[in-house]
C-alpha positions in Angstrom: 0.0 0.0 0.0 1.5 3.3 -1.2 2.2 6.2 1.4 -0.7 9.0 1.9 2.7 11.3 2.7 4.8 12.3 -0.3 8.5 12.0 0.7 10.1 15.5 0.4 13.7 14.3 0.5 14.6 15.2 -3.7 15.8 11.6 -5.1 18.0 10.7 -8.1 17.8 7.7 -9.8 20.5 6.4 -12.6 20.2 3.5 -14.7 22.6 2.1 -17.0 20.8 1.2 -20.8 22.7 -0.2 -23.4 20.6 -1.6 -26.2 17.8 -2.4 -23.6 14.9 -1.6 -25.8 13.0 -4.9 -25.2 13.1 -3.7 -21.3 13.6 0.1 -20.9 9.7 0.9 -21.5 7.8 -1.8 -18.8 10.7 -0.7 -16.7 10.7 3.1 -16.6 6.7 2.8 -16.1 7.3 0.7 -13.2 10.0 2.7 -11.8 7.8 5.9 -12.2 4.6 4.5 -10.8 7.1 3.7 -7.3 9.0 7.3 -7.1 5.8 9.6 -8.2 3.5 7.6 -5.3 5.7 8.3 -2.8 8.4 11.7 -4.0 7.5 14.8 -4.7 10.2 15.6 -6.9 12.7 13.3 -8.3 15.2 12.9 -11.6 15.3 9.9 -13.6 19.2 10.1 -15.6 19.0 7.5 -18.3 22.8 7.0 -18.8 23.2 5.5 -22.3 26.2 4.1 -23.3 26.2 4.3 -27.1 22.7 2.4 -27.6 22.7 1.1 -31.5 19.0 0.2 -31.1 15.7 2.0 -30.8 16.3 2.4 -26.6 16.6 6.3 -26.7 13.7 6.8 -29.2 11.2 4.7 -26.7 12.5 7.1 -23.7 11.8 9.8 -25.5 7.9 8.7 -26.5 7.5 8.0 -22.6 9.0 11.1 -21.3 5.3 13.4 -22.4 4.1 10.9 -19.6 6.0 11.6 -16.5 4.9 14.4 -14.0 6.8 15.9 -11.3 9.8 14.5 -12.7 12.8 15.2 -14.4 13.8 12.5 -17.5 17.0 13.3 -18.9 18.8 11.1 -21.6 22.8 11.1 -21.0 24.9 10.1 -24.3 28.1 8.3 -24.1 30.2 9.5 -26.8 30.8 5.7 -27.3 30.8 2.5 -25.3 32.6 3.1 -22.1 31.4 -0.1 -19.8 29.0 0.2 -17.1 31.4 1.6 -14.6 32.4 4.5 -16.5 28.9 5.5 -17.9 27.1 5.2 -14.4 29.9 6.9 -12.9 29.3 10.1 -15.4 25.5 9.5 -14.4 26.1 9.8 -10.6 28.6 12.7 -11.1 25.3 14.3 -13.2 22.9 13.6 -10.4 22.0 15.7 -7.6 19.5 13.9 -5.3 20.1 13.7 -1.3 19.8 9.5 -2.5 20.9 7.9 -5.3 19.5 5.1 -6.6 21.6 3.2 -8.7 20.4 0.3 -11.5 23.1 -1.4 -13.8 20.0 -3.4 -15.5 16.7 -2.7 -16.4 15.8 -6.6 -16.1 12.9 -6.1 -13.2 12.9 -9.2 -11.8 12.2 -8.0 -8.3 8.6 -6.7 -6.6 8.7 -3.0 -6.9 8.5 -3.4 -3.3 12.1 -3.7 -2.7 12.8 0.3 -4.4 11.4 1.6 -1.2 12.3 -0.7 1.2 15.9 -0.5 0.6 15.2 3.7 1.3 13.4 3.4 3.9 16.4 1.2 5.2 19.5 3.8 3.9 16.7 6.2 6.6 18.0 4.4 9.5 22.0 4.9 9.4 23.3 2.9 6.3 24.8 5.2 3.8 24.7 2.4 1.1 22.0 -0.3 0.7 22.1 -2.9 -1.8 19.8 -5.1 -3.2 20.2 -8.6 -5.4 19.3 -11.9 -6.2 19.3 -15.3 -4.2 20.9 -17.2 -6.8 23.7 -16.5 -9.2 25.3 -18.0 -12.4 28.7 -19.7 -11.3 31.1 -17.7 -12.8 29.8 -14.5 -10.8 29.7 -16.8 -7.5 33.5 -18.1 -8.0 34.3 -14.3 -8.7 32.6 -13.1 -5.5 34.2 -16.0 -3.8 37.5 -14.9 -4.8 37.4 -11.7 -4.1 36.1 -12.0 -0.8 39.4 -14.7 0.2 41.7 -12.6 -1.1 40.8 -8.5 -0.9 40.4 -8.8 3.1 37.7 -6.2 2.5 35.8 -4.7 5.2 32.4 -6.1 3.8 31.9 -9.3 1.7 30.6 -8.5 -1.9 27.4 -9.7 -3.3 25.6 -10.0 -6.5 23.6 -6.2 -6.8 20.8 -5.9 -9.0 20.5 -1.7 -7.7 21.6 0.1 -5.0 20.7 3.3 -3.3 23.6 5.3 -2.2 23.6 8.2 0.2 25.5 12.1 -0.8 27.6 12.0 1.7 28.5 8.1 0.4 29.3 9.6 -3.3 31.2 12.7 -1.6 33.5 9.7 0.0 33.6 8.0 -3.1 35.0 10.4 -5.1 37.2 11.6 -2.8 39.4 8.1 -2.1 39.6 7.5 -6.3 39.6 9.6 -9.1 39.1 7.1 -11.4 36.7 4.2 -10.1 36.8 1.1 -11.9 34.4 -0.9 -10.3 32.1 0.8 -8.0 31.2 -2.2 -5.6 34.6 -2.6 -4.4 35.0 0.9 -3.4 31.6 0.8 -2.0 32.2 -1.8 0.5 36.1 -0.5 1.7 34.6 2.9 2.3 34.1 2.9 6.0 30.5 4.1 6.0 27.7 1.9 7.2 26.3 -1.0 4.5 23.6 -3.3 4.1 22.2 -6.0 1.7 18.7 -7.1 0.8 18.6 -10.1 -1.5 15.5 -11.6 -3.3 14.3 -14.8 -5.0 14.0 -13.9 -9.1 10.5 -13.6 -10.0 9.4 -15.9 -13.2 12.1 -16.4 -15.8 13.5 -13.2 -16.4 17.1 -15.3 -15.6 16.4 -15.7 -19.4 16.8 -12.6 -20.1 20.0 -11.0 -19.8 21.6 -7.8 -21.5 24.3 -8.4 -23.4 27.4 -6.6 -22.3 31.0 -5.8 -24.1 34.1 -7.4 -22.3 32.2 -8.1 -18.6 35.2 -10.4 -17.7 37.8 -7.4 -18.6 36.4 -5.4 -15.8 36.1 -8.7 -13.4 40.3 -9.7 -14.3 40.5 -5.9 -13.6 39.3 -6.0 -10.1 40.7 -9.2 -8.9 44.0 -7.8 -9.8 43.3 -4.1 -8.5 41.7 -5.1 -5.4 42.8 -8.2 -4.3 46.2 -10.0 -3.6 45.5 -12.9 -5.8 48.4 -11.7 -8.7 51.1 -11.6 -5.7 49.7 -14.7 -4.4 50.4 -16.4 -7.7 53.9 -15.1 -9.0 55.5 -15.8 -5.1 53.9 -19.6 -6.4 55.7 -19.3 -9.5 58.9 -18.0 -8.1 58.1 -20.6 -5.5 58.3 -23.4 -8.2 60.9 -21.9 -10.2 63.0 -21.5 -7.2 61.9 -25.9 -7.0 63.2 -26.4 -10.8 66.5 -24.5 -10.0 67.6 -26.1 -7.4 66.3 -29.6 -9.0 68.8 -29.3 -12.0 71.1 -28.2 -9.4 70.6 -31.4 -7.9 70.7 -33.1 -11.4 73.9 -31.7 -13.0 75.8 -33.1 -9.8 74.6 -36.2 -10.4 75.9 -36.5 -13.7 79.0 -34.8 -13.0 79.4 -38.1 -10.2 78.4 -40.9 -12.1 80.8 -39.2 -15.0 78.0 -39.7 -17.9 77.1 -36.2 -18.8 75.4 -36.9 -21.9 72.6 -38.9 -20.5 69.4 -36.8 -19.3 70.0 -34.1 -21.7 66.1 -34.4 -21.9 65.1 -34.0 -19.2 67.2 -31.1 -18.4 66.1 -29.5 -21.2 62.5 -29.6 -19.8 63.1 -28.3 -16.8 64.6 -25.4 -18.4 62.0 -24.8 -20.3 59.6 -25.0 -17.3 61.6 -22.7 -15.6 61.4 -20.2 -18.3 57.8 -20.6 -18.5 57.5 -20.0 -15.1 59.5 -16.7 -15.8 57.0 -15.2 -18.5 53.7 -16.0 -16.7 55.4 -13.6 -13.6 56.4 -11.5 -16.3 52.6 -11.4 -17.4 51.2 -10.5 -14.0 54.0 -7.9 -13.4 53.1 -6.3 -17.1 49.2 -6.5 -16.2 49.9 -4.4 -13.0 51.6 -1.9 -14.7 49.2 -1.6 -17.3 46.6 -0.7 -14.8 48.2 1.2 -12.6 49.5 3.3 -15.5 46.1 3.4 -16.9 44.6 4.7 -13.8 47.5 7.3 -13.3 47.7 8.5 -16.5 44.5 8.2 -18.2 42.9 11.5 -17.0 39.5 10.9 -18.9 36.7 9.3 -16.3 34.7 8.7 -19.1 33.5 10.7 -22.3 30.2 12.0 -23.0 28.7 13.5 -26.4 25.3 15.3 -24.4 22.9 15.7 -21.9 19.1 15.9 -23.3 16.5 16.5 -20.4 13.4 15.4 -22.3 11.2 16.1 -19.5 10.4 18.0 -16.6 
């Protein structure tokens, strides 16, 4: 049952849309129906990341419908990734409360939108919401992330989140550059708390189809957890094994006085130790490529323009 009391608190709400036209329209109706029955005034920031389908058009026809509310379409000057385009759409918002949704799959009762407010009302500066069940490869991501980043909170699959100002203020002050929201999220020292939710019908079925989501996954592993050191020490580990193996080899021969025997298997043990070499020289290279990345790259993220279709 909705509130009799509009909310006066001014609320922002971003969602990410990339090619998301079978969705965006049930889902910006739903989302409306929830904010206008219990807001007074609230902004809606469609953050599109390059959309090649008929997504922005469909905003558009909706936006004649929505009252008390600001619509406003954000263009990426081309595909940028979810973190980067939300993170322009947040820096564009100015709501007391952000509300944050990387999909526009509504698997969820409307329900939850206000009940993870209502929660951020009672101390928790970031409140996030997602489902029961995952695929595997997200739950042995999560699961390595949480062993290795010693992270002040355990991540979770989030379907949306509602963040608070003073959360983004934080945010922005400990990383320029943020690539990959979540993490920062849970190592920034304000209060946090998850809601999850069983998947209503088959909308599991229906997934958006992102660019590269395993670049930004390798990405964060390496950026915020200890898993790349963890794996060259192994490596020197074994090649420190190997070394001291055809130590242990070549004095054998040299004993027995028949040098020319196990030339093999010498050999091979070379060439493991050299392998070991270039897959520590990978990991070293991949950390500098990041860290140079995030350093040097002084772009967040590139937009082409703002349209405020309505309100």
């Amino acid at each position: 049952m909705f509130a009799v009391n509009k909310q006066k608190t001014f609320i922002s709400v971003v969602v990410y849309i990339y090619n998301t036209e079978t969705f965006i329209e049930n889902f910006l109706k739903s989302l409306y129906s929830v904010l206008n029955d219990h807001f007074e005034k609230f902004e809606i920031i469609c953050a599109n990341d390059a959309s090649t389908d008929a997504t922005t058009d469909i905003i558009k026809k909706l936006a004649g419908n929505f009252n008390n509310c600001t619509l406003s379409i954000l263009n990426m000057s081309y595909y940028q990734g979810v973190e980067a385009t939300m993170h322009a759409g947040v820096d564009l918002a100015i709501g007391d409360f952000v509300f944050e949704f990387d999909s526009t799959v509504m698997d969820y009762d409307l329900e939850l939108i206000m009940r993870i407010y209502e929660r951020s009302l009672q101390g928790f500066d970031i409140v996030s919401c997602g489902r029961e069940r995952i695929r595997a490869l997200s739950k042995l991501f999560y699961s390595l992330y949480n062993k290795h980043s010693g992270a002040q909170n355990k991540l979770k699959s989030e379907t949306f989140r509602i963040i608070s100002r003073r959360a983004i203020n934080r945010i922005n002050s400990m990383s320029l550059t943020i690539p990959y929201r979540k993490a920062l999220y849970s190592n920034c020292g304000l209060k946090v708390d998850y809601i999850n939710y069983k998947p209503m019908g088959k909308s599991n079925k229906h997934i958006q189809i992102l660019k590269n989501p395993h670049d930004t996954a390798l990405t964060t592993l390496i950026l915020f957890t200890n898993i790349a050191y963890k794996a060259s020490l192994v490596f020197t580990i074994i090649m420190m094994a190997v070394t001291l193996g055809t130590v242990g080899y070549v004095v054998a021969v040299y004993i027995t006085g028949n040098p020319v025997e196990g030339y093999t298997t010498m050999m091979l043990l070379i060439s493991g130790a050299f392998f070991a070499v270039f897959a520590v020289m990978t990991v070293v290279i991949k950390y500098l490529s990041v860290i140079l990345g995030l350093i040097f790259h002084k772009q967040k993220y590139v937009f082409e323009s703002i349209e405020k279709v309505a309100g």
